[in-house]
C-alpha positions in Angstrom: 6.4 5.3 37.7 9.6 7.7 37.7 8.9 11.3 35.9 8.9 11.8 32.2 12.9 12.5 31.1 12.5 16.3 30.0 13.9 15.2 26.3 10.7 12.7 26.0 8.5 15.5 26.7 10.1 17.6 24.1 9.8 14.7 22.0 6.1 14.3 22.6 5.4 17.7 22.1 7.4 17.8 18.7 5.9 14.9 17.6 1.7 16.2 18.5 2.3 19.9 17.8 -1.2 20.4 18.2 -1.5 19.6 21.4 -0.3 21.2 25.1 1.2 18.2 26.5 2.7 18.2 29.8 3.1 15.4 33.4 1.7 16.7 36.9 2.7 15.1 39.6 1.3 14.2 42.7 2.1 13.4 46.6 -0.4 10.5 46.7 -0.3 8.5 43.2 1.4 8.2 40.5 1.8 11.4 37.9 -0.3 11.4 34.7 0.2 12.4 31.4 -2.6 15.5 30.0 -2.8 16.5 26.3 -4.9 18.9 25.5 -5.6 20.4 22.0 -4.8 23.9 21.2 -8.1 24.8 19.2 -11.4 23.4 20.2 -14.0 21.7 18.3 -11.7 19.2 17.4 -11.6 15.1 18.7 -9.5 14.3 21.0 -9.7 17.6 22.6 -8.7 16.0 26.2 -6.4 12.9 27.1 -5.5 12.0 30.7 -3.7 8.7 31.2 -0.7 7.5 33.3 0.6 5.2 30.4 2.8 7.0 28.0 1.6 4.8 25.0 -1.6 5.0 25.8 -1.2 8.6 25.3 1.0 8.6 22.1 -1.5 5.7 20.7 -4.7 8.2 21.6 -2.7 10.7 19.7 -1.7 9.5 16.7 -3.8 9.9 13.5 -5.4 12.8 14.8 -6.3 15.8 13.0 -3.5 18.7 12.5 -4.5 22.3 13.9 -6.6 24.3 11.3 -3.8 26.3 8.7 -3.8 30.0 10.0 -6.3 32.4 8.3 -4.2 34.4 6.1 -6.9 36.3 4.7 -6.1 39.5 6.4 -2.8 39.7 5.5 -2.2 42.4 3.6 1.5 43.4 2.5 1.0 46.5 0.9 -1.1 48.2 4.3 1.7 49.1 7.1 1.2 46.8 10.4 1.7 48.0 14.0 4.1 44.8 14.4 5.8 45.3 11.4 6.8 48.9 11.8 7.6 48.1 15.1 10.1 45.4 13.3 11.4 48.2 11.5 13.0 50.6 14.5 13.9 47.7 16.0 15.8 46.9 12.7 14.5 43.3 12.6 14.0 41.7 9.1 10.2 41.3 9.0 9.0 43.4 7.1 7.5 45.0 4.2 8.0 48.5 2.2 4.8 49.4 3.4 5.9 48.9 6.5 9.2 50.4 5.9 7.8 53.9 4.1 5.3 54.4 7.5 8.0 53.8 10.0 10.5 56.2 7.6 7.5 58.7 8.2 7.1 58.6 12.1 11.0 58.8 11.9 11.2 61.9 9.9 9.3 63.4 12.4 10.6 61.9 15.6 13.9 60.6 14.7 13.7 59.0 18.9 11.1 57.0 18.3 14.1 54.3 17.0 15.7 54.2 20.3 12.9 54.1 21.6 11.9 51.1 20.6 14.8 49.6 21.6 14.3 51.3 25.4 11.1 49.4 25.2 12.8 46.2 24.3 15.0 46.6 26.9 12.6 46.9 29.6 11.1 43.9 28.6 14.6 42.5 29.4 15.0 44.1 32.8 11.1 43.6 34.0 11.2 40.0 33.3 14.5 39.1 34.5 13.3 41.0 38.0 10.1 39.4 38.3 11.7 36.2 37.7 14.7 36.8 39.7 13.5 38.9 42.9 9.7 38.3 42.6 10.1 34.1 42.1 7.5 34.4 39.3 7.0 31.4 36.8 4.3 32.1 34.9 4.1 35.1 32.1 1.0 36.6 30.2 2.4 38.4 26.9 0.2 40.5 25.3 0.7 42.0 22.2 3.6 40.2 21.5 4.7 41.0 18.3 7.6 39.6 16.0 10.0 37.9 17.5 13.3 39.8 17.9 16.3 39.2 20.6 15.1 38.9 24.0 11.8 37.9 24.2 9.7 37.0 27.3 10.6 33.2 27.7 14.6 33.6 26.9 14.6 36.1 29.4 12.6 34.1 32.3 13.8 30.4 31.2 17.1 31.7 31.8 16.6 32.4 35.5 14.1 29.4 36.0 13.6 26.9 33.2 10.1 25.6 34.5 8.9 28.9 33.9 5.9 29.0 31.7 4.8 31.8 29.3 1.7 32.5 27.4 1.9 34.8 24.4 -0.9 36.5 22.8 -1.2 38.4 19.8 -4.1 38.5 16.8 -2.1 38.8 13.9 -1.9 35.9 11.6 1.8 36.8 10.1 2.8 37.1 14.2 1.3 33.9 15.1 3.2 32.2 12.1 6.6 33.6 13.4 6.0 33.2 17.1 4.9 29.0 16.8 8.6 28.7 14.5 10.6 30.5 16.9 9.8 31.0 20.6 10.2 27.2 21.8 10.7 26.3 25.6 12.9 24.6 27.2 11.7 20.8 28.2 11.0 21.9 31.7 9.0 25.0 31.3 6.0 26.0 28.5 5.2 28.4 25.8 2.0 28.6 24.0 0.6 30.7 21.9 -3.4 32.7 21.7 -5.2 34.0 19.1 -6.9 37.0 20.3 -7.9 40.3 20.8 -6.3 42.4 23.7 -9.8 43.5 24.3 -11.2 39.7 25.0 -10.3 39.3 28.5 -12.5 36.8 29.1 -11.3 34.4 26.0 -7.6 35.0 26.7 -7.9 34.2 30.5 -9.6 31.5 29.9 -7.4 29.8 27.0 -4.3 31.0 29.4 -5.8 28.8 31.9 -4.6 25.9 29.9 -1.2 26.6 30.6 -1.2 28.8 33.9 -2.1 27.9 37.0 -4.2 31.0 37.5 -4.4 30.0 41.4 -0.8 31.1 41.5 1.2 34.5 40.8 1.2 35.1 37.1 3.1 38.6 36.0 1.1 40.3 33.2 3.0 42.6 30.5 1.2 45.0 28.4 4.2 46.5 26.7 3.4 49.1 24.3 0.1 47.8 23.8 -2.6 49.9 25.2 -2.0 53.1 23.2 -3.5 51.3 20.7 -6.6 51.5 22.7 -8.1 55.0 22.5 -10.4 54.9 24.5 -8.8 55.4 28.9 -12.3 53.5 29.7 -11.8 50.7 28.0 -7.7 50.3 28.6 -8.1 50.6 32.1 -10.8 47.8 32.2 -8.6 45.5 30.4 -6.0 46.2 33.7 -8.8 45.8 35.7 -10.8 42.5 34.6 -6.8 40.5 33.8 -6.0 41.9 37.8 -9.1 40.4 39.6 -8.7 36.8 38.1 -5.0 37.0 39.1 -3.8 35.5 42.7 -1.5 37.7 45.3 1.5 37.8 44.5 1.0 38.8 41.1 2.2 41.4 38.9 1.7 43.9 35.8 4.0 45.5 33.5 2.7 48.3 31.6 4.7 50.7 29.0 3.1 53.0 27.2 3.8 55.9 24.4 3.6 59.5 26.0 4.0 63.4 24.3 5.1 64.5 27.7 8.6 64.9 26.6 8.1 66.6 23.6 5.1 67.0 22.8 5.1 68.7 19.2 7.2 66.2 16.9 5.4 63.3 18.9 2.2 64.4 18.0 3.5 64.9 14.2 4.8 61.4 14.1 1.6 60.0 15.7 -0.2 61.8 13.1 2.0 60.3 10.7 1.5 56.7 12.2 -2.0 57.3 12.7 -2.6 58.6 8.9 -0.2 55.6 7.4 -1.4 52.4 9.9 -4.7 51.5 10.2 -4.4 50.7 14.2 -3.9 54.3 15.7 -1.9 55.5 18.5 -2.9 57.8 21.4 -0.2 58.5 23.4 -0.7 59.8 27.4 0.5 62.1 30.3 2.2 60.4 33.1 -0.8 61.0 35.0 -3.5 59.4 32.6 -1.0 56.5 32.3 -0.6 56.1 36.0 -4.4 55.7 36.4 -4.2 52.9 33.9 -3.2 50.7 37.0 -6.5 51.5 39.0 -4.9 51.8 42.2 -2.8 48.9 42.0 -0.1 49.4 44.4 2.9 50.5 42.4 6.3 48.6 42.5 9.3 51.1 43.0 10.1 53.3 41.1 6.4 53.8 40.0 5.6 55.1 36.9 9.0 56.4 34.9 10.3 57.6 31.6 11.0 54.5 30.2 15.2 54.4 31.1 14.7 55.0 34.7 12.6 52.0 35.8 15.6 49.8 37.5 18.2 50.7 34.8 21.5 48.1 35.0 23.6 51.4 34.9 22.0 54.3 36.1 23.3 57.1 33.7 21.7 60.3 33.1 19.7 60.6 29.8 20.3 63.7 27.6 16.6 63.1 26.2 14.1 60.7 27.8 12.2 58.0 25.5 8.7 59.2 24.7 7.4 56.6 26.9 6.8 55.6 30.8 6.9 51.9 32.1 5.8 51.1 35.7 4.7 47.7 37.5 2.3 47.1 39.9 1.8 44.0 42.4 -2.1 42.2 42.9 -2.3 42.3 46.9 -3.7 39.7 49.1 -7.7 39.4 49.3 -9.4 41.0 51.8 -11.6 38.7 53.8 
């Protein structure tokens, strides 16, 4: 039996949206076929066959995922997402939403450009851990609204096997992401519900899509200063690092008042008064120790601009945030 034709696969997966479909291959006997349902506690949760038809037969009929839980959603409250959305003067949004960011802006008009910094470092972190690290496999978390650039444009279009996991617990996201971010029929994307802080539910829904056993890069991209506590956002580092083979990396960016500190900490009292998910911004050093050691990829921990820049060019005022990346090294015996 020859391999799926990439354009079936898409097909397949179009067709059974609720399911992770893929083919693995093997030296010894023929490939199979695996579908495996996105939320549990649903029949079939698991089919394995070699037979195509088989697979489409054990498929069809079968029960739609659950309708996402819109419950939460709430317009008229300003979401971290969605003001996020607004600096990076996307279209998702609300006036909530557009009155908070307005806020944070009045007192740190930078905080606009920086968004966009961040957005771009996305860009440039992926396309070298792609390119000059040959990694294939992406952990997202906190993605956000889609915008221009994201995670699997960026990798797919250096290697389109690559594979990417986004995870975010917002309803309204999840909506947006599973109607935009679609892979190309070699690689994956796929999408988690859940909190940053449940490492142990997001590694092991990840696991349906990564081959954990090999190098996975890990971006935490303007997530963790919504974690107040340094305890807690270092332990997320630390419990995603040790289930992660060699050869893996993390991305972290994070908000910082080291620049200026007075109008940062007025518009993070702004945010922080306006949004219900509060920001605590760091020193270079605090954010630095978020890695626990981890050896650091040059150029370590920088203001936001200076990590690997596609034109090095001075900046008359650095972003109000660092970025750095750090590789998982090989296990000592």
């Amino acid at each position: 039996m020859t391999d799926l034709p990439p354009a079936e696969l898409a097909s397949m997966r179009h067709e059974f949206p609720q399911f992770r479909i893929w083919q693995e291959a093997f030296a010894d006997r023929q490939p199979r076929f695996v579908a495996r349902r996105r939320y549990p506690g649903i029949n079939p949760h698991t089919v394995i066959t070699p037979d195509l038809a088989e697979l489409r037969a054990a498929l069809a009929g079968s029960p739609p995922q659950p309708a996402l839980d819109l419950s939460k959603f709430d317009p008229h409250t300003p979401h971290p997402a969605r003001v996020y959305n607004v600096w990076l003067r996307g279209k998702d949004h609300y006036q909530a939403d557009r009155n908070a960011a307005s806020e944070v802006a009045r007192h740190r008009p930078q905080v606009i450009t920086g968004a966009q910094a961040n957005r771009n470092f996305l860009t440039r972190a992926v396309r070298y851990l792609a390119a000059e690290r040959g990694i294939r496999q992406f952990l997202d978390l906190g993605t956000g609204l889609p915008a221009p650039g994201n995670t699997h444009e960026v990798a797919q279009a250096i290697a389109p096997e690559s594979r990417i996991v986004f995870v975010d617990n917002d309803p309204l996201v999840l909506a947006h992401v599973r109607a935009l971010l679609t892979s190309t029929p070699q690689g994956s994307c796929d999408y988690i519900d859940a909190d940053l802080r449940d490492t142990t539910a997001i590694l092991d829904q990840a696991a349906h899509t990564l081959d954990l056993t090999r190098p996975v890069a890990v971006l935490l991209l303007a997530v963790l200063h919504f974690i107040p506590d340094p305890a807690e956002a270092a332990a997320i580092i630390g419990t995603l690092a040790a289930a992660l083979a060699p050869g893996s990396c993390v991305a972290i960016s994070h908000l910082t008042a080291d620049f200026a500190p007075e109008p940062v900490f007025c518009g993070v009292a702004a945010y922080n008064t306006l949004v219900p998910t509060p920001l605590t911004p760091r020193t270079h050093a605090q954010i630095s120790a978020l890695f626990g050691g981890l050896p650091l990829i040059p150029p370590g921990v920088v203001p936001i601009t200076e990590w690997r820049p596609d034109h090095p060019r001075p900046v008359a005022q650095p972003h109000d945030l660092y970025a750095g990346l750090a590789a998982i090294p090989g296990r000592r015996r």
